[in-house]
C-alpha positions in Angstrom: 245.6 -198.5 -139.9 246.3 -199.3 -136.5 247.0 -195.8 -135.3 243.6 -194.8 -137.1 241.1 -195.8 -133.4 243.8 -194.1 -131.5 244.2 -191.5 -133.1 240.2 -190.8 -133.6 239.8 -190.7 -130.2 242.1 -188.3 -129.5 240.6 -185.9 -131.9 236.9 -186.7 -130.0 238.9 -185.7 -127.0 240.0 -182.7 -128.0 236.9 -181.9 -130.0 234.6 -182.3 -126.7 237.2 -179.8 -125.1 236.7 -177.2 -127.5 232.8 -177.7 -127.4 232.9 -177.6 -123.9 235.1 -174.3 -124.1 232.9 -173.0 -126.7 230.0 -172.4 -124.3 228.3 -169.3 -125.1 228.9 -167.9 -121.5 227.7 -164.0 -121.1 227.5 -162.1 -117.4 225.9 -158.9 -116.2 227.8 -157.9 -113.5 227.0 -154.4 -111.5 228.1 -152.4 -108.2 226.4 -149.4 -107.1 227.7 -147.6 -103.7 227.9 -144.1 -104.6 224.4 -143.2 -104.1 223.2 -139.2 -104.0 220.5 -139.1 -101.4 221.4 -141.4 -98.7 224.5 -142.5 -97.4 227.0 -144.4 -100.0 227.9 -147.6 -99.4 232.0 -148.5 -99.5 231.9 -151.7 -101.0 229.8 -152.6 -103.9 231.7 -151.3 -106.5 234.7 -153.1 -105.0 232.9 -156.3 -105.0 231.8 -156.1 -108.6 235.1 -155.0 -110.4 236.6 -158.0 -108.8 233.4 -160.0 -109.4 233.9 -159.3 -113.2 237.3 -159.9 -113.2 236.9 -163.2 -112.2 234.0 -164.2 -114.9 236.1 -162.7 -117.6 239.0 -165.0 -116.1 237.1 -168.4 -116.6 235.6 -167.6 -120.3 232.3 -165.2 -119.9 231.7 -162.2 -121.8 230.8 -159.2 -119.0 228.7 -156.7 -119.7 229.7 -154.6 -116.5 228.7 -151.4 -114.7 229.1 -149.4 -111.5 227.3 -146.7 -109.9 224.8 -146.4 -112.6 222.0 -143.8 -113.1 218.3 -145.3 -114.0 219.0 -144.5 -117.3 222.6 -145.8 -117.2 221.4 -148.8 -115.8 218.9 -149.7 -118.4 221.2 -149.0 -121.0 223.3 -151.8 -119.1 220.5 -154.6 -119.1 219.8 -154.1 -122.9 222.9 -154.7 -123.9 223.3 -158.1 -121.7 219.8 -158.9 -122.7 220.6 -159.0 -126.6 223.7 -160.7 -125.3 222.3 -163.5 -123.1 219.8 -164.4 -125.7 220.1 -168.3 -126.6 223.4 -168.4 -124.3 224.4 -171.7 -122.8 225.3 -170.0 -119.1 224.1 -166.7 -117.9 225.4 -165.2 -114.6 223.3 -162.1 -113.0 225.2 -160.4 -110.3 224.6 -157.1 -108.6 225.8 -155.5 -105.3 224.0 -152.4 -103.8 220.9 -151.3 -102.1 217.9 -153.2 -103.0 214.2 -153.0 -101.2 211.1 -155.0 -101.2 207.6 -153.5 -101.8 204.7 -155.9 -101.0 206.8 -158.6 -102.1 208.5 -157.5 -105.2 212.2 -157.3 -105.3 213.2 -153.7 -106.7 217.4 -152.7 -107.0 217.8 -149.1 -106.7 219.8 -147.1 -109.7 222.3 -145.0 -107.6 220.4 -141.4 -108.5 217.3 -142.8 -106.9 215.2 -140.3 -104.3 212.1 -142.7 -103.2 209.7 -141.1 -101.0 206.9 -143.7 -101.3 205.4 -146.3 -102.9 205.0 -144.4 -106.2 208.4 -143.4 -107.0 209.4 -147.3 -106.6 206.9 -148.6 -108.9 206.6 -146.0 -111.5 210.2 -146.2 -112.5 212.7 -145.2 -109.9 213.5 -148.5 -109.1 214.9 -151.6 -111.3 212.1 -154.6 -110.9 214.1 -158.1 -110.2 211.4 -160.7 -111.9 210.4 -158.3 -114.7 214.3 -157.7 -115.2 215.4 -161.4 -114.9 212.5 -162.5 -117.3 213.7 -160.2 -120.2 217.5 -160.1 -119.9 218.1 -164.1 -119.3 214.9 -166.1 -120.1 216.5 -168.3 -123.2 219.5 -168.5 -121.8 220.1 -172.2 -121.1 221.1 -171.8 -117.4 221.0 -168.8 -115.1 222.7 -168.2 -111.9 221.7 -164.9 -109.9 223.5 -163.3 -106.9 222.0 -160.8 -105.5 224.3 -159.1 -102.7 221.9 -156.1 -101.6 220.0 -157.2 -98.4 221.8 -153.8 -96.9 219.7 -152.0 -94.4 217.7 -149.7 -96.5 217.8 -146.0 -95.6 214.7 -145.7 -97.7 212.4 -148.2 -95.9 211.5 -145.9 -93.1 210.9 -142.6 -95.7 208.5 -145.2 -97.5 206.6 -146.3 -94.9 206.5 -143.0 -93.5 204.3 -141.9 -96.3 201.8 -145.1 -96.6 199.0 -143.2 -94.6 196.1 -144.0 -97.0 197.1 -147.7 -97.4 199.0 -150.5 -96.1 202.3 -150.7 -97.4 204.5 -154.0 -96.4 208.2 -152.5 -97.3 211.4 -154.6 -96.1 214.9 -153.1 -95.5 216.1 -156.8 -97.1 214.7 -158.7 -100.6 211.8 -160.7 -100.6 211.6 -164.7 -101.2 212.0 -165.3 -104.9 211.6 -168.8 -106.6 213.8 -169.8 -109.5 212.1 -171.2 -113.0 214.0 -174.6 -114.4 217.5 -174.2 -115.1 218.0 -170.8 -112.6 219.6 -170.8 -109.9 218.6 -167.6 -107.5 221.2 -166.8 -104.0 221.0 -163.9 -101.7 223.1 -162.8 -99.3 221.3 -163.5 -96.4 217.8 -164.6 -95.5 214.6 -163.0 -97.2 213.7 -160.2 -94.9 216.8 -159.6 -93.2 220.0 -157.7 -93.6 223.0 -158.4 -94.9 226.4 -157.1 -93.3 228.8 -154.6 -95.6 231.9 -156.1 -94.6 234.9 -153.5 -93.9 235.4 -150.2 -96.0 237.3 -150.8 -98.8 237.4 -154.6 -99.3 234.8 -157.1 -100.1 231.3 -157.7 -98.5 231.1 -161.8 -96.9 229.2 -163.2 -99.4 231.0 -161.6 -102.6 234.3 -162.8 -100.6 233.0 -166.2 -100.7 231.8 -166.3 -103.9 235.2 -164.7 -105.1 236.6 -167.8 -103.2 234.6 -170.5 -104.5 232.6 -170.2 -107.4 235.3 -170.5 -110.0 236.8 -173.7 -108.2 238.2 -175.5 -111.3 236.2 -178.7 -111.2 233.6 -177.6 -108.8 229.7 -177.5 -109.2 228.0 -174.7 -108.9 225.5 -176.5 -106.0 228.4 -177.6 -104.3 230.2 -174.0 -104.5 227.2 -172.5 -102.7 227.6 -175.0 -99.6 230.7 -173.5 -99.6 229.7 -170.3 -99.6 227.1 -170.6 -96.9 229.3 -172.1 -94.5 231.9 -169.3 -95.2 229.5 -166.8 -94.4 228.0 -168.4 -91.6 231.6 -168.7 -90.1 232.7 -165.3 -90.5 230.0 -163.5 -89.5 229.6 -166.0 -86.8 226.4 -166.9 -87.4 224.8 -163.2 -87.8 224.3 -164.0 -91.1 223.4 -167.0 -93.7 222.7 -166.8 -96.8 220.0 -168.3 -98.7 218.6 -169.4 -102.2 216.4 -171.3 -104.0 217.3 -173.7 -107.1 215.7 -175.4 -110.0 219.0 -176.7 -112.1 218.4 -179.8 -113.7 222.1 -180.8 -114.1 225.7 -180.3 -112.8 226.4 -176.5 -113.9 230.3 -175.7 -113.4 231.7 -172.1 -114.2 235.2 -173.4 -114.3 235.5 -177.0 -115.9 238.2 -179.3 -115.3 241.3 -178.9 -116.7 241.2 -182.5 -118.2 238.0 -181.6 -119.5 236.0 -184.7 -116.8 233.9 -182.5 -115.2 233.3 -180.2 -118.3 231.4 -182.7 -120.2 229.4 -185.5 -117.9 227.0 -186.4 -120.3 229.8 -187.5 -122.6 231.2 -190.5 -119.6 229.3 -193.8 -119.8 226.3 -194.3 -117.4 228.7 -196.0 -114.7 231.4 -193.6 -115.0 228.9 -190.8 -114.4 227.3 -192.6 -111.3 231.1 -193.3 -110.1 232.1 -190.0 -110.7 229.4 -187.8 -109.2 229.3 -190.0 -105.9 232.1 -188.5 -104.1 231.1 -185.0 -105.5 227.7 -185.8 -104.1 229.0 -186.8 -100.2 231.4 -184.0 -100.3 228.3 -181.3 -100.7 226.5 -183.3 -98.2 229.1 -183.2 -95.8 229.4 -179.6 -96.3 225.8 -178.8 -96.1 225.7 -180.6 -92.9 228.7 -178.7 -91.1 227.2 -174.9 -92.0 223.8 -176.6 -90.0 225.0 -178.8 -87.6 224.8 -176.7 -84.6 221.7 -174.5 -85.6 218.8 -174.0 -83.6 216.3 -173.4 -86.9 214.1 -176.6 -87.1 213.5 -175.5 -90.9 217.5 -175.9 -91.4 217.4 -179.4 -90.5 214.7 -179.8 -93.0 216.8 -178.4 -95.6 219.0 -181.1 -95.1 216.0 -184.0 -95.1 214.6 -182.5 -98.6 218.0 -182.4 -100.0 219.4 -185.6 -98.8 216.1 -187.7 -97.8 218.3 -190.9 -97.3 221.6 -188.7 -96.2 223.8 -190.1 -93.9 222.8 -187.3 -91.2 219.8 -188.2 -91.3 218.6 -189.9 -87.8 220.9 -187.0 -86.6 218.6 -184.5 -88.3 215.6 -186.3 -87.4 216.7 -186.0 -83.5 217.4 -182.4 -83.3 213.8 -181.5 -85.0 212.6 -183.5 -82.5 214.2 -182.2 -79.7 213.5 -178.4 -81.2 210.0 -178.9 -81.5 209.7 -180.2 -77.9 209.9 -177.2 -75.6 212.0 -174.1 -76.3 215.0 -173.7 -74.3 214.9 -172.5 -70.8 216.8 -169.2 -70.9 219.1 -168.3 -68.0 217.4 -166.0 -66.5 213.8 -165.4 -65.4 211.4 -164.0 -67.8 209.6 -160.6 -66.9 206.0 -161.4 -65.5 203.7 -162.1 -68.8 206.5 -162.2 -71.1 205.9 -165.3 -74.2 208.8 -167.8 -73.8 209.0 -167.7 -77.2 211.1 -164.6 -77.0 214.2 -167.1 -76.5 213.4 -169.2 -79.7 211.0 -166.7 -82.2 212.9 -165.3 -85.0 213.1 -161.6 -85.5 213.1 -159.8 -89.3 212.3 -157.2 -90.9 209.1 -158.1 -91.3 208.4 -159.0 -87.9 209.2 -155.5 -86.7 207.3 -154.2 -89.4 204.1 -156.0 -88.3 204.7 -153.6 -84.5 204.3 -150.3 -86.3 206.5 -148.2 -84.0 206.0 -145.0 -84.3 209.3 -142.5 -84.3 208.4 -142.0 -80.4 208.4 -146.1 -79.6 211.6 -146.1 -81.7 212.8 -143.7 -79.3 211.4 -145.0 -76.0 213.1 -148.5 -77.4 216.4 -146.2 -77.4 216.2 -145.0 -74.2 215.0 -148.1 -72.7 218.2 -150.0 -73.7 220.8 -147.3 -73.0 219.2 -147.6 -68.8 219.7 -150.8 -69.5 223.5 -150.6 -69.8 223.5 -150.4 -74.4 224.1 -147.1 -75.0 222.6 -145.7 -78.4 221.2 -142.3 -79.6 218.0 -141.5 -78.9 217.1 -140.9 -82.6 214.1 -142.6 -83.5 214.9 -144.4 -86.4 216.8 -147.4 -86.4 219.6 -147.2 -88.0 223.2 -149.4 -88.0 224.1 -148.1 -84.8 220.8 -149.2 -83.3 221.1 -152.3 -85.0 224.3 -153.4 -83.4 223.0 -152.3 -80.0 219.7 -154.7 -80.2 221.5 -157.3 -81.3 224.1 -156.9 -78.2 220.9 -156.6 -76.4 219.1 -160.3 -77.9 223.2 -161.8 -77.4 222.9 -160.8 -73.9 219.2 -162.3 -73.1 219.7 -165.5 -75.1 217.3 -164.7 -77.6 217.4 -165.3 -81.4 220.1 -162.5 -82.6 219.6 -160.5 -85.9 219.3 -156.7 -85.1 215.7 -156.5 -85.6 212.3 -157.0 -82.8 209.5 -159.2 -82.6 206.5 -159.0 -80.5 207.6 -161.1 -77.9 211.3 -159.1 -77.7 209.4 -156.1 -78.1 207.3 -156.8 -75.0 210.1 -158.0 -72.4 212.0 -154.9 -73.1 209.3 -152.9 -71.8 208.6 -155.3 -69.3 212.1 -155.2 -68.5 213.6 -151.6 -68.1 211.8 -148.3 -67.4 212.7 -145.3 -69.9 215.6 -142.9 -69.2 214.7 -139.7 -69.1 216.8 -137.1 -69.8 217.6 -135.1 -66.4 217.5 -131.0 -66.3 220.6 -129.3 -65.8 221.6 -127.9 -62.4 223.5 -124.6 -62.3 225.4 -124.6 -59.0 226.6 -121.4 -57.9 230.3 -121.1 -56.8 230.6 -121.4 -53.4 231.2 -117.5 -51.5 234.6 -117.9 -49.6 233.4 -114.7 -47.4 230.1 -112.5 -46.7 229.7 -110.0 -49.2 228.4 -106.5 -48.3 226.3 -104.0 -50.4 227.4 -101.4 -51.9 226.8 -98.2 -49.9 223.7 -96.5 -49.9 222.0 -99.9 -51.5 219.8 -102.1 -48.9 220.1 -105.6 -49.5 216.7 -107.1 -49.1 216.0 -109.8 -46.6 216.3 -113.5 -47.2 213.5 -116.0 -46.5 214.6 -118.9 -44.8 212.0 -121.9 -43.6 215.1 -123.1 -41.7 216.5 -120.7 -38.8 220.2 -120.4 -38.9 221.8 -121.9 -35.6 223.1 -118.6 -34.6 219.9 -116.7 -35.2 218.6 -117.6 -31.3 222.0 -116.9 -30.0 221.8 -113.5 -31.9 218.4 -112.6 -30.2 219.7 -113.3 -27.2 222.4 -111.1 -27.0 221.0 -108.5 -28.3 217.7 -109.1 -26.2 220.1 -108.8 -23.4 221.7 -105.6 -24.1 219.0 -103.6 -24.9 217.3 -105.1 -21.1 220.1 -104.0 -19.3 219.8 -100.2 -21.0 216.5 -100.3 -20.3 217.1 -101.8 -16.1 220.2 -98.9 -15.9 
């Protein structure tokens, strides 16, 4: 009998394991590159087969797709909706091009052709929220990723046809907020673009979520601070990615191997509170090294509403302080009438939106940075090339770099260079080594000159004086 307490608590042990194990754990996982009507993009279906691989690796059923028709894609998200109903962890991830109509999210099946407004809404297009709401809502806990802030070929042809009505259209997602027990992260910011990465690996924010968000032992809050310093980092600070959570416990996609981590509501009160201290500083610490040297006031607050007693804190407190004072003198001289908020005012999507630049502003923004030393195409459309060559452009000035204009940027470029135009082309003739005579017979007509050769008074006088002396003799 006295091997009876032992050994019962062995088989609790290995009893919570296999509960713990026997999480219902389902994914949707989808990459879509190879699209018919604009350019494909080189890496989404890269980042989702190794995406899925990686699910299916820590226990979760993956319903998985690339480069999927409307129809094909449909198909997809019933199957993972029957799948994910009542399921204790539900992971939504999708890589491709995504665009945001007056604030609702759409992803865009690879056959889709959108012209305007209509073809998104009336079926083109894959609604996030509407999506999200059928597919996961009773599952227990939801995690989406959503890497497909790419810049949109189709924003321009959309808001090229919104002449009746006002049409707000983003080449990036809109702001999304999560329900309880969802956890929603983008790749970058809402209204901005995220970068591809290099052809034929993996995009920066699927690499680090490849890196960290099956950490054995690792929560899912802490992951992401991992991920968004990664990011941050390697696109040195060009991009940052951002999400909103409502979890109301520790979430981890790969539990412990000794099973600690995997079930926290099974430790006593004071082992929990011991054991989720250091986990606690760690994200902390974390959190505050991807923001420490940031310029964004509403980055520091991040940090205040997360940790409101944080050990950072007066540190925080002084640098919202000091950011909110006066904006930073930039190094040189502004144009006359130019805001000095050009060196601190963010640029988006959005923001250049709001200027309405027709296809001949885009163009006299083109020209205007190539006299000023950034060469680009004079296109008039903004495409990555252009986007590489403004942001050079806001590196160089000291202002806020992201690719896109504000008002204030918009106005000291033209404050600061003049247009090039483009200059006619001279024919030169080849220079005549010696006087060439006409043909006989043929009487070359006389040349107009308002300059007199030097030898035409010489000329004159000679034969002035010859025909004199005939006339003396």
């Amino acid at each position: 009998m006295r091997i009876a307490a032992p050994a019962l608590s062995l088989v609790c042990v290995l009893l919570s394991a296999v509960a713990a194990q026997a999480d219902r754990r389902v994914a949707f996982v989808l990459g879509n590159g190879d699209y018919r009507t604009v350019m494909p993009l080189p890496n989404p279906t890269i980042d989702s087969t190794a995406m899925a691989a990686k699910l299916r690796n820590i226990g979760f059923e993956v319903v998985e797709g690339t480069d999927l028709t409307r129809e094909g894609m449909t198909a997809k998200l019933i199957e993972f909706g029957r799948k994910a109903q009542g399921a204790d962890i539900a992971v939504f991830f999708y890589a491709g091009h995504g665009i945001a109509v007056n604030g609702v999210n759409y992803l865009l099946p690879v056959d889709a052709d959108l012209k305007s407004e209509m073809d998104v809404k009336l079926g083109a297009a894959i609604d996030v929220d509407t999506t999200l709401d059928q597919t996961m809502g009773d599952a227990k806990v939801k995690l989406v990723f959503l890497d497909a802030c790419r810049d949109n070929p189709f924003a321009e042809r959309i808001r090229s046809a919104a002449r009746t009505r006002s049409v707000t259209v983003a080449n990036g997602l809109a702001e999304m907020k999560s329900g309880e027990g969802t956890l929603i992260a983008f790749a970058t910011g809402p209204g901005q673009t995220a970068l591809d990465g290099s052809a034929g690996g993996h995009s920066p924010f699927t690499r680090a979520l490849l890196d960290h968000i099956a950490t054995p032992g690792v929560e899912i809050q802490q992951a992401m601070t991992k991920v968004r310093a990664q990011v941050n980092e390697t696109t040195r600070k060009q991009q940052l990615p951002w999400g909103h959570t409502n979890l109301i416990g520790a979430v981890y996609l790969n539990p412990a191997a000794d099973g600690a981590a995997a079930t926290p509501a099974a430790l006593g009160p004071a082992t929990a509170t011991a054991a989720a201290a250091p986990v606690s500083s760690e994200v902390e610490l974390e959190f505050w090294r991807s923001i420490r040297d940031s310029n964004k006031v509403e980055e520091f607050d991040a940090y205040l509403t997360n940790y409101p007693n944080g050990q950072f804190r007066s540190i925080a407190l002084a640098r919202i302080a000091s950011l909110k004072a006066a904006p930073p003198k930039p190094d040189k001289a502004l144009p006359p009438g130019v805001d000095p908020a050009v060196t601190t005012a963010e640029a988006t999507q959005l923001t250049e939106d709001r200027l309405g630049l027709k296809p001949a502003q885009r163009r006299d923004v083109q020209r205007r940075l190539t006299g000023l030393g950034f060469d680009v195409s004079t296109t008039g459309t903004f495409g990555p090339e252009t986007r590489g060559v403004i942001r050079r452009w806001q590196a160089a000035r000291g202002y806020v770099e992201s690719g896109f204009l504000n008002a204030p940027q918009h106005k000291a470029l033209l404050a600061e260079a003049q247009p090039v135009e483009e200059k006619p082309v001279v024919r030169q003739a080849a220079p005549r080594s010696r006087v060439e005579q006409p043909p006989a017979g043929e009487m070359r007509p006389a040349r107009a000159s308002s300059q007199p050769s030097p030898f035409d008074g010489a000329a004159g006088a000679f034969i002035g004086g010859v025909i004199g002396g005939a006339l003396r003799r």
